[in-house]
N, C-alpha and C positions, 0 to 999 in steps of 0.2 A: 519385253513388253508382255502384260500381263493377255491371254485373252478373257471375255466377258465371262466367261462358266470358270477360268479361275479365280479372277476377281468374285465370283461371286462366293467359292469356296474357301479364298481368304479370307480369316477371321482376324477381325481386330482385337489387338493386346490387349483393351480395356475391356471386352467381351470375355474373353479368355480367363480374365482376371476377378472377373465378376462370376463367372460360372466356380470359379477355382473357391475362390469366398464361398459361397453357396452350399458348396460340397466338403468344407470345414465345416461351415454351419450344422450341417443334416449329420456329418460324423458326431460331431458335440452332442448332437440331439437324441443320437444313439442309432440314426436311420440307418437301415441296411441295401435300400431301394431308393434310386434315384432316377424319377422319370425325363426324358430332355423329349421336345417335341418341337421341330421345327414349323413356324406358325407365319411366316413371309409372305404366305399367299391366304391366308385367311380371310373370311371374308369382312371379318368386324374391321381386318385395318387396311379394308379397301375404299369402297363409297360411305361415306357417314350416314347411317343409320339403317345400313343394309338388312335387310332380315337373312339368315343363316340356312334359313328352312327352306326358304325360298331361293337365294342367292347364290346357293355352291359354287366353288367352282369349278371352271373347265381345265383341267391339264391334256396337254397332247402327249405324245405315248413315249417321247422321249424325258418328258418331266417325272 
């Protein structure tokens, strides 16, 4: 059984699969730079119509 911080670190095939797409796409395109940025705690896709300026958020020191 999975714990919660692995499940969280398992990624789904169809994620996997779509960054994989992505990064065919940016070779074709001739890119040489490929930014990834994890965005899970963002604030836009927390409360609906959050403001960002105002909203940050708070991680604790193990996040």
């Amino acid at each position: 059984m999975l714990t919660n911080n692995e499940r969280k670190m398992k990624k789904s095939p169809i994620t996997v699969e779509e960054f994989n797409n992505q990064v065919a796409f940016m070779k074709d395109m001739s890119a040489t730079k490929i930014v990834v940025a994890e965005l899970g705690g963002a604030v836009h896709q927390q409360v609906p119509g959050a403001d960002p300026l105002t909203s940050r958020p708070h991680f604790s020191d193990q996040q």
